[in-house]
C-alpha positions as CSV (number, residue, x, y, z in Angstrom):
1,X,4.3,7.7,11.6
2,X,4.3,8.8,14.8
3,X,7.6,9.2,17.4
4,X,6.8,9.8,21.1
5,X,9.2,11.4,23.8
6,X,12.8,12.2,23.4
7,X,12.8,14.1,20.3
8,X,16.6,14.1,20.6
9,X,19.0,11.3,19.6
10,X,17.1,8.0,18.7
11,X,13.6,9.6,18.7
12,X,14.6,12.6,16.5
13,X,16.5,10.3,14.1
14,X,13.6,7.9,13.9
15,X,11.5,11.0,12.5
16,X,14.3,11.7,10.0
17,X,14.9,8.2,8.9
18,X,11.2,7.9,8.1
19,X,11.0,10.8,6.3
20,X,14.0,10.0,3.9
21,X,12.8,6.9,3.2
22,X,9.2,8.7,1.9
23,X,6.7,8.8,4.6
24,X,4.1,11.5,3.4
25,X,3.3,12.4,7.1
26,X,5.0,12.6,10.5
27,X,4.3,13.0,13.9
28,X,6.7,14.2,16.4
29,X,5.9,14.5,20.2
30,X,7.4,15.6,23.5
31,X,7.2,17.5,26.6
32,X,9.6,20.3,25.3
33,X,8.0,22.6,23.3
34,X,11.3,24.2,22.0
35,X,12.5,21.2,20.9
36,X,9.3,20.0,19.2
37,X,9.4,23.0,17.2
38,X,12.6,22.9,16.3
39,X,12.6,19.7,15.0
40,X,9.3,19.8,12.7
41,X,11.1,23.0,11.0
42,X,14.3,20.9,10.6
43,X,12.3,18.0,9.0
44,X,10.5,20.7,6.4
45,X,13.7,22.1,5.5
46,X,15.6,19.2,4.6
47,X,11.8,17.5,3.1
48,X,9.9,19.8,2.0
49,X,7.2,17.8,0.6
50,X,6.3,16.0,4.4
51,X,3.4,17.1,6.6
52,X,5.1,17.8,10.0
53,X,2.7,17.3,13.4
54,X,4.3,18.3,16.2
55,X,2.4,17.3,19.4
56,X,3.5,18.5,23.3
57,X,2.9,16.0,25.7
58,X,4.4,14.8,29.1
59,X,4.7,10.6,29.1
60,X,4.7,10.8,33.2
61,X,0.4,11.9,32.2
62,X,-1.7,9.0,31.0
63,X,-4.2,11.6,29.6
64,X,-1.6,13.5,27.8
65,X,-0.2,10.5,26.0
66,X,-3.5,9.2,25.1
67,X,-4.4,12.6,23.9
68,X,-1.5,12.5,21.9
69,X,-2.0,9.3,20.0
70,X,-5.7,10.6,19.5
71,X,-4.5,13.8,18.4
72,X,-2.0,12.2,15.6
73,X,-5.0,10.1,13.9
74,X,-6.9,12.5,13.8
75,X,-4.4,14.8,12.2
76,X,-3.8,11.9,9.5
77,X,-6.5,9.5,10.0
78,X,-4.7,6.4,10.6
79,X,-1.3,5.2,12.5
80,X,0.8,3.2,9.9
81,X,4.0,3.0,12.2
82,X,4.4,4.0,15.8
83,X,7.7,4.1,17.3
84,X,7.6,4.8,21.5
85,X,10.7,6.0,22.3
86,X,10.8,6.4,26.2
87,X,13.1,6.5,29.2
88,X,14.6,8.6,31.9
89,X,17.5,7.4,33.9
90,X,15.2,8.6,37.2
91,X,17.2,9.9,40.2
92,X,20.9,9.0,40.5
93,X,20.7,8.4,44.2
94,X,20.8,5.2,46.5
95,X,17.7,3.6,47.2
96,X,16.8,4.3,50.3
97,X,17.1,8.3,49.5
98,X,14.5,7.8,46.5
99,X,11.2,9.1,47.4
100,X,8.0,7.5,46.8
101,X,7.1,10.6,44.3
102,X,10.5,9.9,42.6
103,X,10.0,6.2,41.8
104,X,6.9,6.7,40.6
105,X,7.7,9.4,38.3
106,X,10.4,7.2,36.8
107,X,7.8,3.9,36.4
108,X,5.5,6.4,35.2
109,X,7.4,7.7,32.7
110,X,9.5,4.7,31.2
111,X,7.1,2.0,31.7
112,X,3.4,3.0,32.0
113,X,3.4,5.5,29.8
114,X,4.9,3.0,27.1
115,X,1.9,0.7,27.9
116,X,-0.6,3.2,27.7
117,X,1.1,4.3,23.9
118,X,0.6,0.9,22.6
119,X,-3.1,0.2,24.0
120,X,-3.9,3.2,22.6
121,X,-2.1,2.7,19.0
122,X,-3.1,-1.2,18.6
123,X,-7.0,0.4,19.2
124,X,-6.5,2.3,15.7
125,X,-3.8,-0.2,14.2
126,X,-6.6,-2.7,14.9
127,X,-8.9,-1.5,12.3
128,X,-5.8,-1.0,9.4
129,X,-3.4,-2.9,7.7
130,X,-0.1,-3.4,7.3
131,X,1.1,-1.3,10.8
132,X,4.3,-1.7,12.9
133,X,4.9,-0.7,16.5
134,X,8.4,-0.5,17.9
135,X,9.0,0.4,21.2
136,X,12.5,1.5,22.2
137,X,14.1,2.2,25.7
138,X,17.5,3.8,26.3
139,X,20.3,1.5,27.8
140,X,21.1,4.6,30.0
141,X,17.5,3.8,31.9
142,X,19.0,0.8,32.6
143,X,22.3,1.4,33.8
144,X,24.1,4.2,35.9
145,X,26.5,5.2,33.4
């Protein structure tokens, strides 16, 4: 199984929930380091028994989210579930005070990197079976609350 971005809230419960309910192997990745690390020792305490892969990666980076998918089937040789949990609110501003660098930070992060996750998962969940790919963006990227 592998989670990507936001190993807090929805991500880092995904990771748990999937390793209660007996996956052998887990992948966690995101752009803080701290976090990541945190997190995989969290998920050995409380199951001792699952393999743990944490991977650092930044979802506004095409390269570094490919490498990241590549990195977890390597690790465990296939991609049974992938879960791409993504978003950033963006700047809180008006629109017309948005730069050009901004906005595309923000499409960058909560939608291209999403698309670039799942080509690159559906090119290994091609060649196995059963998979499942969920894809999950936060309602606060989609409101200003």
């Amino acid at each position: 199984m592998l989670t990507a971005n936001n190993i807090l809230g929805i991500g880092k419960a995904t990771a748990f929930a999937f390793a209660k309910y007996g996956s052998p192997q887990v992948a966690i990745a995101d752009v803080d380091a701290a976090t990541l690390k945190q997190t995989a020792q969290e998920l050995k305490d409380l199951y001792p028994n699952i393999e743990v892969l944490p991977i650092e990666f930044d979802a506004a980076n095409a390269d570094s989210t490919v490498k990241a998918v590549e990195t977890a089937a390597s690790k465990f040789g296939r991609i049974d579930h992938a879960v791409n949990n993504v978003g950033t609110p963006g700047p809180l501003a008006p629109s017309i005070s948005v730069s050009k660098n901004d906005f595309k930070s923000l499409i960058d992060i909560n939608l291209t990197s999403m698309w670039i996750a799942q080509r690159e998962q559906i090119k290994i969940m091609l060649k196995q079976e059963p998979v499942q790919q969920e894809c999950v963006a936060s309602l606060g990227t989609l409101t200003r609350q």
